[in-house]
C-alpha positions as CSV (number, residue, x, y, z in Angstrom):
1,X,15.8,-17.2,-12.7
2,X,12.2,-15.8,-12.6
3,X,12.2,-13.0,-10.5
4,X,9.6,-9.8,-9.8
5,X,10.1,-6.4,-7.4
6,X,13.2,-5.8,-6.0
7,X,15.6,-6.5,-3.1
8,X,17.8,-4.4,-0.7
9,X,20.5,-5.3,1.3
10,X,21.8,-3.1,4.3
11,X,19.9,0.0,2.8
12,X,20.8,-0.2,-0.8
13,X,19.2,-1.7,-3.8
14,X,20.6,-4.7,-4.9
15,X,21.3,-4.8,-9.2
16,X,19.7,-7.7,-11.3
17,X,23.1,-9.7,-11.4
18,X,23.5,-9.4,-7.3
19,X,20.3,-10.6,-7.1
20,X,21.1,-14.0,-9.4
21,X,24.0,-14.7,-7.1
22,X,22.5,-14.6,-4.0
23,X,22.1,-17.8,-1.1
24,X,19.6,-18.4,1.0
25,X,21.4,-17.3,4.4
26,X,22.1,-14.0,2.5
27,X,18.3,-13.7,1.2
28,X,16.9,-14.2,4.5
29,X,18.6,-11.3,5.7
30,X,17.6,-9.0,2.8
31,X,14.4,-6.5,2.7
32,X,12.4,-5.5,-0.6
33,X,9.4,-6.7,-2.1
34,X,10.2,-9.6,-4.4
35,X,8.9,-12.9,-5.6
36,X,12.2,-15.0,-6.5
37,X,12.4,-18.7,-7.9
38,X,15.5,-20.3,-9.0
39,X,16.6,-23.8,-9.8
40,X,18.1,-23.8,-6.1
41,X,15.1,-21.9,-3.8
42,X,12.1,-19.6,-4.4
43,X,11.2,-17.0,-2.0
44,X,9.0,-14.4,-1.0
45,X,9.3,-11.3,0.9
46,X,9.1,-10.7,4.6
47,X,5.6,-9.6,4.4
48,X,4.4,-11.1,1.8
49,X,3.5,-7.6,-0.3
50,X,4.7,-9.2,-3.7
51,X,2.1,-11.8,-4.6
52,X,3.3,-15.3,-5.2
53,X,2.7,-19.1,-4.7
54,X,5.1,-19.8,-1.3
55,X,4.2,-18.3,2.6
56,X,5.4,-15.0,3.0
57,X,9.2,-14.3,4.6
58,X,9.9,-18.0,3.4
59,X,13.0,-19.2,1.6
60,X,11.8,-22.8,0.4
61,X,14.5,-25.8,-1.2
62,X,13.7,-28.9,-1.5
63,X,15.7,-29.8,1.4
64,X,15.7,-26.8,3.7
65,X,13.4,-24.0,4.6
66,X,14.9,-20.6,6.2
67,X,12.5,-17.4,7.4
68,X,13.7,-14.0,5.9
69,X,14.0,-11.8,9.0
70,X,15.4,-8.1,7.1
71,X,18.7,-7.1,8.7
72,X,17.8,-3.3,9.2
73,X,18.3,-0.7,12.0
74,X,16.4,0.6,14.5
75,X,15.0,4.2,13.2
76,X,13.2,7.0,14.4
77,X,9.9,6.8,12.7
78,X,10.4,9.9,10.3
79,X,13.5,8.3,9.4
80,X,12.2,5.2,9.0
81,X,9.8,6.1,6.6
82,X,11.8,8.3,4.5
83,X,14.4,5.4,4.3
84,X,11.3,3.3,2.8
85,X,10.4,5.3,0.4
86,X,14.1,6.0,-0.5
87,X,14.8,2.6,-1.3
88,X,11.6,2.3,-3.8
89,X,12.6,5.4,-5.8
90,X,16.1,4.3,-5.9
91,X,14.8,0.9,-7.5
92,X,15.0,2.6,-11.1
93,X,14.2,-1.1,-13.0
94,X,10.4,-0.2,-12.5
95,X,8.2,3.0,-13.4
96,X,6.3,4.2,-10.6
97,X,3.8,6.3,-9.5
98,X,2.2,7.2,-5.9
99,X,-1.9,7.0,-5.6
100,X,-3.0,10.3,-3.9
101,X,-6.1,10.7,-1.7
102,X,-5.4,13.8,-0.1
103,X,-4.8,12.1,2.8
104,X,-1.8,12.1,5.6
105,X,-0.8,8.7,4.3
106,X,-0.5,9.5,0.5
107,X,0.4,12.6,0.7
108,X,3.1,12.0,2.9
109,X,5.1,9.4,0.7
110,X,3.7,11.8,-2.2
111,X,5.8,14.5,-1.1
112,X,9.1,12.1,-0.1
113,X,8.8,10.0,-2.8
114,X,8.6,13.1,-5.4
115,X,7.2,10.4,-8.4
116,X,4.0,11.3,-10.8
117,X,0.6,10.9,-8.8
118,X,-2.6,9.1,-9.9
119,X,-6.2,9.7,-8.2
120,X,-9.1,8.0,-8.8
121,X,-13.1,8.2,-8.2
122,X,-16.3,9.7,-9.2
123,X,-16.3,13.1,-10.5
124,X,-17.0,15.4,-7.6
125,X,-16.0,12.8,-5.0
126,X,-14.2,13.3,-1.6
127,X,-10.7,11.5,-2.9
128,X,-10.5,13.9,-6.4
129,X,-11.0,16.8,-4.6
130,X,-8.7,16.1,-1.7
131,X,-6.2,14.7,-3.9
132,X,-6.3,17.8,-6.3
133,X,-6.2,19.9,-3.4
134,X,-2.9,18.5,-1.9
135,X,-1.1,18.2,-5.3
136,X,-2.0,22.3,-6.0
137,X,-0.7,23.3,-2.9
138,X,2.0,20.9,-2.6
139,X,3.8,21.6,-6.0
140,X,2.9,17.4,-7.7
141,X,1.9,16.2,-10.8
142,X,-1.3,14.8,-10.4
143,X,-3.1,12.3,-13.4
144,X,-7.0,11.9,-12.5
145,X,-9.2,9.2,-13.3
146,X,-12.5,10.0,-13.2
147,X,-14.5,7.0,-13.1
148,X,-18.3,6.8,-14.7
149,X,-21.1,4.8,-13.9
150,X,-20.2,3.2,-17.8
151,X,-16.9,2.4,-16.2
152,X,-17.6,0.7,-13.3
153,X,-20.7,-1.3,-15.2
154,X,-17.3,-2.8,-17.0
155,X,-15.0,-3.1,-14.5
156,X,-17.7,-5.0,-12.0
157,X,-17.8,-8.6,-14.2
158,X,-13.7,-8.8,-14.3
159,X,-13.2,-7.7,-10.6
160,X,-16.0,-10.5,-9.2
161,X,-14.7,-13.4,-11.7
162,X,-11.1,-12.5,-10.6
163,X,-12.4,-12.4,-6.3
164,X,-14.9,-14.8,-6.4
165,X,-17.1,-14.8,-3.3
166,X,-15.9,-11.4,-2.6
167,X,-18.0,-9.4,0.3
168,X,-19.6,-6.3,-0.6
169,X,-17.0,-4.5,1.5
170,X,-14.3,-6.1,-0.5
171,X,-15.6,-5.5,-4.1
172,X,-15.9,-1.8,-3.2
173,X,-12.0,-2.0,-2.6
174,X,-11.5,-3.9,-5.1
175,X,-13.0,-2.3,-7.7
176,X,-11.3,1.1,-6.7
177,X,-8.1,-0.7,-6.5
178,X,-8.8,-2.0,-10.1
179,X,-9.4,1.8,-11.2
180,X,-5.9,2.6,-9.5
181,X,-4.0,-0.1,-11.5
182,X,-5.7,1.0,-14.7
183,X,-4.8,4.5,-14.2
184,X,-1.5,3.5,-13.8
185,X,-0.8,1.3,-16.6
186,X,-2.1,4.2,-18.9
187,X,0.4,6.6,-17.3
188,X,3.5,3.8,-17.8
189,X,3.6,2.5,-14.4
190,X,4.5,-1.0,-13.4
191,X,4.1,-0.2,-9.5
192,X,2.1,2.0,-7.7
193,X,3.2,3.2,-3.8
194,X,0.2,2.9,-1.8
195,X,-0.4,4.5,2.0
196,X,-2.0,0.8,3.1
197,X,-1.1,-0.2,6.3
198,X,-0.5,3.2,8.0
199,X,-4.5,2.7,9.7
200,X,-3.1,-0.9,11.1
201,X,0.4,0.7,13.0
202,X,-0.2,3.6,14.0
203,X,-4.4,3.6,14.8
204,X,-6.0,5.1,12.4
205,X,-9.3,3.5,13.0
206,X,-12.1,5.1,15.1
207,X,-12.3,1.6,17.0
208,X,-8.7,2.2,18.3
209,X,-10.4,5.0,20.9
210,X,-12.3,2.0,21.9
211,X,-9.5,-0.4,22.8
212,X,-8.8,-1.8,26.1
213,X,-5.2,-3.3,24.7
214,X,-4.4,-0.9,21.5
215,X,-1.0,-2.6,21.2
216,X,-2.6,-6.3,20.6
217,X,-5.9,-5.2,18.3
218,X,-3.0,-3.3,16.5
219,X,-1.3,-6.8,16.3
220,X,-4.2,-8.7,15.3
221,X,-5.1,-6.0,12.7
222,X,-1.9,-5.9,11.2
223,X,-1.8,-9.9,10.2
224,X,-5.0,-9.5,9.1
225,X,-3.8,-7.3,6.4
226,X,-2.3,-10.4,4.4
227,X,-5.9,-11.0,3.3
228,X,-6.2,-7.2,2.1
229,X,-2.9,-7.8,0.1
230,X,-4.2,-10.6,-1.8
231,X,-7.3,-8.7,-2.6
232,X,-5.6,-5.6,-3.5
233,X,-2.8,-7.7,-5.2
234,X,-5.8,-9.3,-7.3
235,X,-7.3,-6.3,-8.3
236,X,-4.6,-4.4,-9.6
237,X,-3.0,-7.4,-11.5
238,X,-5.6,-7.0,-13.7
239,X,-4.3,-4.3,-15.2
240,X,-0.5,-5.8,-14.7
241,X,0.7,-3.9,-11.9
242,X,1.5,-4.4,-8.6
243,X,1.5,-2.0,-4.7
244,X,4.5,-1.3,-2.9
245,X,3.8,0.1,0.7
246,X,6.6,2.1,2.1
247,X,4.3,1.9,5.6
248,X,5.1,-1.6,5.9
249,X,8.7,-1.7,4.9
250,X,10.6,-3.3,8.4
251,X,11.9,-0.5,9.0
252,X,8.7,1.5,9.5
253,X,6.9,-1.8,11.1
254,X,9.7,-2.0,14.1
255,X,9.6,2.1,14.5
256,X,6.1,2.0,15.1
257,X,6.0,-1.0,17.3
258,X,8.5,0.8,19.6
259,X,5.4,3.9,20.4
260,X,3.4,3.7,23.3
261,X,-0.5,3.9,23.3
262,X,-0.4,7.4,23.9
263,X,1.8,8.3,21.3
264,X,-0.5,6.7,18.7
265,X,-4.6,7.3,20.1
266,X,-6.1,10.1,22.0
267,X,-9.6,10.2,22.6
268,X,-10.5,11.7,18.8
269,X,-7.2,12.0,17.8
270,X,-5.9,9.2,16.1
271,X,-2.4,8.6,14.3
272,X,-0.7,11.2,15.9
273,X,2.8,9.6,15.8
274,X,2.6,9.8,11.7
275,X,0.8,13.1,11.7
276,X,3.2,14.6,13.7
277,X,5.9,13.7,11.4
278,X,3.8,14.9,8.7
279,X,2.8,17.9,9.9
280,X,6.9,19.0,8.9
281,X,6.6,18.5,5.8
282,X,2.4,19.2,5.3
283,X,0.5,21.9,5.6
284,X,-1.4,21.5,9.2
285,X,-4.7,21.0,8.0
286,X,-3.7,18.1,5.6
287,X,-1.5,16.3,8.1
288,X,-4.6,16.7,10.9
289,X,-7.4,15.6,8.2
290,X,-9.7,13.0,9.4
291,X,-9.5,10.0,7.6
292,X,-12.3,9.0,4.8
293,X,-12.3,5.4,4.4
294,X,-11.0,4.8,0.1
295,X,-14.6,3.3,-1.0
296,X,-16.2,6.5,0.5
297,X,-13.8,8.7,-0.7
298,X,-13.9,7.7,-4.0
299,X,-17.6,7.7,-4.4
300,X,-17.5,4.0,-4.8
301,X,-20.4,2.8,-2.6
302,X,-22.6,5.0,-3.3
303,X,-22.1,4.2,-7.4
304,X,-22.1,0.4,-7.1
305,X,-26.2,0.9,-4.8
306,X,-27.1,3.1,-8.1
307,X,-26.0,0.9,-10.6
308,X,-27.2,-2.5,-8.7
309,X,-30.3,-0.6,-8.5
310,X,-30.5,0.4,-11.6
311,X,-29.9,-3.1,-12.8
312,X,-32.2,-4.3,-10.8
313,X,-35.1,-2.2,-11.8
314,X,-34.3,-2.7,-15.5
């Protein structure tokens, strides 16, 4: 059996010899994040969050193909995201850590998920300081990474030959997500918990304010994430590790499919579903932030136009 991530079943973590004997029909109704191939099936998870060679949420044989559909229950959405993040800190076969930002999305499965916390960018940047900020207050053990201009002139040749035709958009990303997996490699981590996908369900976008139908560019953004995953995916394998996002667990996915427009966008105001969840646990400044997108936060842009035009010049 090869097998990578982990799988739950009815809320609870399944062990490595459960996972051996399972079937198909009792896969497709499992959760997790998981990559599986034995000399029966492979399969992937619902979503597709564990990187692999077969479609996401498929169970493949050579005779039969089944669709993994999680058998969960319908949960409030501060219960559905504390349930997430439950189940990937009660998976004990992997170490883990949570990257911080400072913002609602890390911080808020930062302070269920109680594991070590990584932050990455420039010195001085936006993310370090919000992300020191948050830990101090908030009582977490924070590891920095504070990437240089020497750094990034290394990282930049393995992140393009690894996302080849990458846009400039995407290389920023990637590149910080490289500096994540690094970061946690060094600290012993196989898997990092990531806020990703919180912007796509519950409008975190300044565009969102714009919408005529929330509900369907919500839809539309949220498939388009599987092309984020394999990016992200890519750039953090590099280093040997791999995300697991608590925000797209089912759980969370059908909680925040169940709000209305209004509970989600108003005017300026955006996320206000999540942030009202995490202003119970948050202090009310950091569960109001605005949101900084991760390659301004980190300082990311702004290094790679000085170094390409520094290169350049040279």
């Amino acid at each position: 059996m090869q097998f990578r991530g982990w799988v739950e079943e009815q809320g609870r973590v399944l062990g490595a010899d459960e996972i051996a004997e399972l079937t198909p029909e009792r896969l497709c109704r499992c959760g997790g994040e998981f990559v599986l191939g034995t000399d029966r099936f492979t399969a992937r998870d619902r979503y597709g969050i564990m990187p692999g060679d077969i479609p996401p949420g498929v169970i493949r044989s050579s005779e039969q193909e089944w669709r993994i559909v999680p058998d969960v229950p319908d949960l409030p959405l501060e219960d559905a995201i504390r349930e997430a993040v439950r189940l990937r800190c009660d998976d004990q076969s992997t170490a883990s850590v949570v990257t911080l930002s400072g913002g609602v999305d890390s911080t808020l499965i930062a302070v269920f998920a109680d594991l070590p916390c990584i932050a990455v960018g420039f010195a001085g940047s936006h993310d370090l300081c919000a992300a020191a900020d948050a830990a101090d207050r908030l009582g977490l053990s924070l590891t920095v990474c504070e990437i240089t201009e020497e750094d990034l002139c290394e990282a930049l040749p393995l992140v393009r030959a690894a996302l080849p035709g990458a846009s400039r958009m995407d290389t920023e990303l990637a590149l910080t997500g490289y500096f994540i997996g690094r970061t946690a490699k060094a600290c012993g981590a196989e898997r990092v918990l990531t806020g990703q996908a919180a912007d796509e369900l519950f409008g975190g976008y300044s565009r969102y304010g714009r919408s005529v139908d929330l509900r369907a560019d919500l839809d539309a953004d949220f498939a388009g994430l599987a092309a984020q995953r394999v990016r992200d995916s890519t750039a953090a394998g590099i280093s040997g590790v791999w995300y697991s996002m608590p925000y797209m667990d089912e759980r969370v996915v059908r909680a925040s499919r169940r709000l209305s427009a209004d509970e989600l966008v108003a005017g300026d105001l955006r996320k206000i579903a999540l942030r009202k969840v995490a202003a119970k646990y948050l202090p009310e400044d950091l569960a109001w932030k605005p949101k900084k997108a991760m390659q301004y936060g980190s300082g990311m842009t702004a290094a790679l136009r000085r170094v390409e035009k520094g290169s350049r010049r040279s």
